[in-house]
NUKOL-805023 format. One line per field, with one value per residue (C-alpha): x, y, z. Coordinates in steps of 0.1 Angstrom, whole numbers. Example, Ala and Ser with C-alpha at 12.3 -4.5 7.8 and 13.67 -1.06 7.14 Angstrom:
BEGIN
c1 = (123 137)
c2 = (-45 -11)
c3 = (78 71)
% end
This chain:
BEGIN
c1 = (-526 -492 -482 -445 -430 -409 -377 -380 -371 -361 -327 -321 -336 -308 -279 -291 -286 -255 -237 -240 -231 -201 -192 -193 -178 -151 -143 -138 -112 -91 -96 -83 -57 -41 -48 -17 -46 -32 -53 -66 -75 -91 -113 -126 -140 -153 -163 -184 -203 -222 -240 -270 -277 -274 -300 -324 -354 -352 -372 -380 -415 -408 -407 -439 -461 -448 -454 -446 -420 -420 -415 -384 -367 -369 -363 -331 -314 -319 -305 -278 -267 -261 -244 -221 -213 -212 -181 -158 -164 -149 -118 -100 -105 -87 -118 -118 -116 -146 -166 -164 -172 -198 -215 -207 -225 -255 -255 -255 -288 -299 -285 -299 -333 -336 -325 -357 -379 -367 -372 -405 -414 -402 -430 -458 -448 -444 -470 -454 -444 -427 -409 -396 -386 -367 -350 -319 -321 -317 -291 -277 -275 -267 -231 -232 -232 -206 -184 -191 -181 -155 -143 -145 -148 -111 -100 -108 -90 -60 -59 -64 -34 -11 -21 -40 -60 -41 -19 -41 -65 -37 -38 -44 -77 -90 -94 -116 -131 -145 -156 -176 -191 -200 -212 -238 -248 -256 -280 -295 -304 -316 -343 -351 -352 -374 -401 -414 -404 -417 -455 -478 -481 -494 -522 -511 -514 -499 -498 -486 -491 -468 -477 -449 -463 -480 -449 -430 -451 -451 -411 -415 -440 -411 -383 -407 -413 -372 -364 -390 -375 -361 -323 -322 -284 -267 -284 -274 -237 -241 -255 -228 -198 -200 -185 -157 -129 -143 -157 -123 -112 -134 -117 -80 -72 -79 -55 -31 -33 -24 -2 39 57 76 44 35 14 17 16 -10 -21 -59 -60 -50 -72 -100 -99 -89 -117 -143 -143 -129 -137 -172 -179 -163 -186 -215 -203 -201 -234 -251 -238 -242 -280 -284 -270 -287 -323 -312 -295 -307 -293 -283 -266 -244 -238 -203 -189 -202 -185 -156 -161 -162 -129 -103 -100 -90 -56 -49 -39 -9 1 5 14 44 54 47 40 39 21 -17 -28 -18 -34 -62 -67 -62 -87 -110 -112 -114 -145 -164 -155 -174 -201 -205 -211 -229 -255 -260 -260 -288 -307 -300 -310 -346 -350 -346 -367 -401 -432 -446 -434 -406 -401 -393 -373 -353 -350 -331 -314 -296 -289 -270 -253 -237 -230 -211 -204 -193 -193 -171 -150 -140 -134 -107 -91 -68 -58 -48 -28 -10 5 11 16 -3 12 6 -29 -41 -25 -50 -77 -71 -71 -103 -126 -125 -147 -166 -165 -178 -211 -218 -213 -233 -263 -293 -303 -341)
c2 = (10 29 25 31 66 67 75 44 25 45 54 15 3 23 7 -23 -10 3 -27 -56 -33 -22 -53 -68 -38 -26 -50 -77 -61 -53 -87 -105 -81 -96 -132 -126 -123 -98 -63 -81 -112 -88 -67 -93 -118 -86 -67 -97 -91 -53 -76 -79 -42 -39 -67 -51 -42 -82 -94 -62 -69 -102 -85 -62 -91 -116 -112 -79 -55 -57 -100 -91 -67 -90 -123 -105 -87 -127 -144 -116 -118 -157 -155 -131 -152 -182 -159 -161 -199 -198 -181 -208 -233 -245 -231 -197 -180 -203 -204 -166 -156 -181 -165 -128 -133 -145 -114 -90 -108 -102 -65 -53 -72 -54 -27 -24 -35 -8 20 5 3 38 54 37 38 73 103 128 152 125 113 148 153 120 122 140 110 79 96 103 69 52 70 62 21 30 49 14 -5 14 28 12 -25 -23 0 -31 -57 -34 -28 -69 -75 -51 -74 -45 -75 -101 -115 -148 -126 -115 -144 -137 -149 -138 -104 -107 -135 -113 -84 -109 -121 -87 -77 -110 -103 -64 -76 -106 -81 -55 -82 -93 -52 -46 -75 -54 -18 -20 -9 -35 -6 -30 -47 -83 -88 -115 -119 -155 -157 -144 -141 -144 -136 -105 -93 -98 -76 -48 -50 -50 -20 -4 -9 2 36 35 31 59 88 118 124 89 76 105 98 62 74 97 68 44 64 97 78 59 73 68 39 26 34 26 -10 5 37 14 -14 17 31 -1 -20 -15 7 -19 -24 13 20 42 14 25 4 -9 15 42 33 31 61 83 62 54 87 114 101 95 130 145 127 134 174 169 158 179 212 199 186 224 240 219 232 265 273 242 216 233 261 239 208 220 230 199 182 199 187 152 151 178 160 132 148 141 103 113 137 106 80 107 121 91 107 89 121 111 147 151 117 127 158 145 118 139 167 136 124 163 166 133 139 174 153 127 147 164 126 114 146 136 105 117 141 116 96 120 107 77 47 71 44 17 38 50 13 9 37 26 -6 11 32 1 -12 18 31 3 -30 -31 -3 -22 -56 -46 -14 -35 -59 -21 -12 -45 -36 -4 7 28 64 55 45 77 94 73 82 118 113 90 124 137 108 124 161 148 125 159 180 161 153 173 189 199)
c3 = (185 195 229 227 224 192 211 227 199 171 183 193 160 139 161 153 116 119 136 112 81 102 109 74 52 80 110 80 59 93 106 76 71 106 89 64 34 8 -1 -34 -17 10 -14 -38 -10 11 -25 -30 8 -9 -33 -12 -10 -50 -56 -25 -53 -58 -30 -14 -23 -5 29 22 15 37 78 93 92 125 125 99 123 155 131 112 147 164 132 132 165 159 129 144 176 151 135 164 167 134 134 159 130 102 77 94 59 49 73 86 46 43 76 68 35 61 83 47 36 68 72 39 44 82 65 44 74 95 70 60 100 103 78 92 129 126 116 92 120 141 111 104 136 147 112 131 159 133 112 147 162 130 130 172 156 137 159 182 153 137 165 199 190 171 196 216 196 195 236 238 215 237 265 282 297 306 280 280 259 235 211 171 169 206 202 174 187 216 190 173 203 219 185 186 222 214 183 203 231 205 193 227 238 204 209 239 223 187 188 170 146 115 141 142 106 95 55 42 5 -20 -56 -77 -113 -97 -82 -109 -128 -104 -104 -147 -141 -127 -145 -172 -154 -148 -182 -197 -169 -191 -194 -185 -197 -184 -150 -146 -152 -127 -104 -113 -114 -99 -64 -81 -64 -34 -39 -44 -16 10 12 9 35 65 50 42 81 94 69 79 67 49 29 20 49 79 107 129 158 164 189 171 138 164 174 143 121 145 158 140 110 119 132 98 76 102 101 62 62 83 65 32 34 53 19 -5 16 17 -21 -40 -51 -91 -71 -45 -71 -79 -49 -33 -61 -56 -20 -21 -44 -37 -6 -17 -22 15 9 -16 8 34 12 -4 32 56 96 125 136 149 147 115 100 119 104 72 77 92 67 39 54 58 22 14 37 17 -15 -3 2 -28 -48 -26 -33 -71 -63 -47 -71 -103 -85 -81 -101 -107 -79 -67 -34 -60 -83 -55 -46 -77 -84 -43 -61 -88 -61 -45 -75 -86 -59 -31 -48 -83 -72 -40 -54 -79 -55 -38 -66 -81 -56 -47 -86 -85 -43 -22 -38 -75 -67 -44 -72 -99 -75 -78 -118 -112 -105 -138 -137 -114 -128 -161 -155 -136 -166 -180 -155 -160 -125 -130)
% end
């Protein structure tokens, strides 16, 4: 029987989603960047980190048959919060590119596995009308995590590295080392805070047994239903590439902010990266969001797909602007970084309504299951491995001008999509 009021744990219980993702796709690729590792060294170890979210409909089953959804959240946020501390024990040491890799690759088994533990814990902790209306509240403190992650935690670093605490505290690896560690205390308190917060909503029911021929039917059943869905080629090329140009560049503004100028970038500090990315980035992409899922209810998705095509790619245009005309202005990167991110919020929303609506029918939770594994595939995982082995050959402004060229990509798997 419930005994906790939703908002009691539901805000928490999406911080402690946000966090660990943050800190694998982002904090990574900045931290390793002040290591001396090059953009393609960068991208290919962290490209390799997304693979856990593609291969999610693996052993997604896994988690619904064994224990509790509840057991995986508390045992995920502990193991989490370990790994993480165990990451800034690591980067004093001679293996500190081992060792942290070894354990980030840890914390995205156990990010994507909490991942579908908390949404699973979501539907049946919540009646329909609660789940309706706390949808605003996760979505909501997801992007808080981020702007914690993003934002304040390098913000952090940088004000530690400019000695704003002592300079005892501004050594190389001590700024992250005290990220890392604040991260691991914030998900070790989130499991301790959850094992009194999360109502017992699945009764104590403990399952143990696993049947591995039966589930590997059900995931065959699937693919089966997957494979027989109308329009079905043209789809998964809209799944797969429609987010290539962003994809690719996920991994490559933030190292094109902060590398020197020498290098091509636009030498912002942690503290300024912080704050333009964690914050105003953030709150574009939550804007972008907002407005676009509020179009897509009110006109329909066939009537807004274009402009929110349009949307997520004109904007694009921003990074050869910066990389042609380099500004120390923060304002202006701001801006551009801000107005980036609404764009790709704005499109973002109509390719998950895509994704939903392909997904109707027959085991439309497992479908979707795959059809977000082909998204981070397409989407996060290929395109960010290889984006900064591109633009190590070919500099920042040749490759944000590739990117632009990249969306006729985008403009033609949705030409050729069929919207129902």
């Amino acid at each position: 029987m419930k005994t906790t009021k939703p908002y009691a744990w539901v805000p928490s219980l999406y911080l402690g989603e946000a966090l660990p993702y943050t800190a694998v796709m982002l904090l990574s690729v900045i931290m390793f960047k002040e290591f001396g590792l090059t953009d393609g060294e960068i991208t290919v170890y962290t490209g390799w980190l997304g693979l856990p979210w593609v291969i999610k409909p693996i052993w997604s089953p896994i988690i619904d048959n064994m224990k509790t959804k509840r057991w995986w959240i508390l045992s995920m946020q502990f193991v989490m919060g370990v790994a993480l501390g165990l990451v800034a024990f690591t980067l004093p040491t001679s293996f500190w590119l081992q060792g942290s890799l070894a354990l980030f690759m840890v914390i995205a088994f156990a990010s994507s596995t909490h991942d579908i533990s908390a949404d699973g814990f979501y539907i049946i902790g919540l009646e329909d009308r609660e789940q309706e209306l706390y949808v605003g509240v996760r979505n909501t403190f997801y992007r808080i995590g981020m702007v914690i992650g993003q934002g304040g935690l390098v913000m952090l670093v940088g004000a530690m590295q400019n000695g704003f605490f002592g300079s005892a505290l501004a050594g190389s690896a001590t700024p992250w080392m005290t990220a890392f560690l604040i991260l691991g205390g914030l998900m070790v308190l989130l499991s301790l805070y959850h094992s009194r917060m999360l109502p017992d909503v699945e009764h104590g029911v403990v399952n143990d047994t696993f049947d591995v021929k039966v589930q590997a039917q059900e995931f065959v059943n699937t693919l089966k239903v997957f494979l027989t869905k109308p329009h079905l080629i043209s789809a998964v090329a809209f799944i797969l590439l429609f987010r290539l140009p962003e994809g690719l560049l996920t991994k490559i503004v933030p190292l094109f902010l902060t590398r020197s100028k020498a290098e091509g970038g636009l030498e912002l500090s942690n503290v300024d990266f912080g704050f333009i990315s964690g914050t105003l980035g953030v709150i574009g992409l939550l804007a972008g969001g907002i407005i676009g899922g509020w179009a897509v209810s009110k006109w329909g998705l066939k009537r807004c797909l274009w402009p929110l095509v349009l949307s997520i790619t004109v904007p694009d245009v921003v990074y050869v602007y910066l990389s042609s005309v380099p500004t120390d202005n923060l304002w202006i990167i701001g801006s551009c970084l801000c107005f980036e991110q609404i764009g790709y919020g704005l499109g973002f929303a109509a390719y998950t309504l895509f994704l939903v609506t392909f997904s109707r029918g027959e085991r439309s939770t497992s479908v979707f299951s795959i059809c977000t594994a082909g998204q981070y595939l397409g989407g996060v995982m290929l395109p960010g491995m290889v984006s900064g082995l591109i633009s190590e050959n070919i500099g920042y402004q040749s490759f944000f001008i590739l990117i632009m060229a990249l969306c006729l990509v985008t403009f033609a798997v949705t030409a050729w999509a069929k919207i129902e």
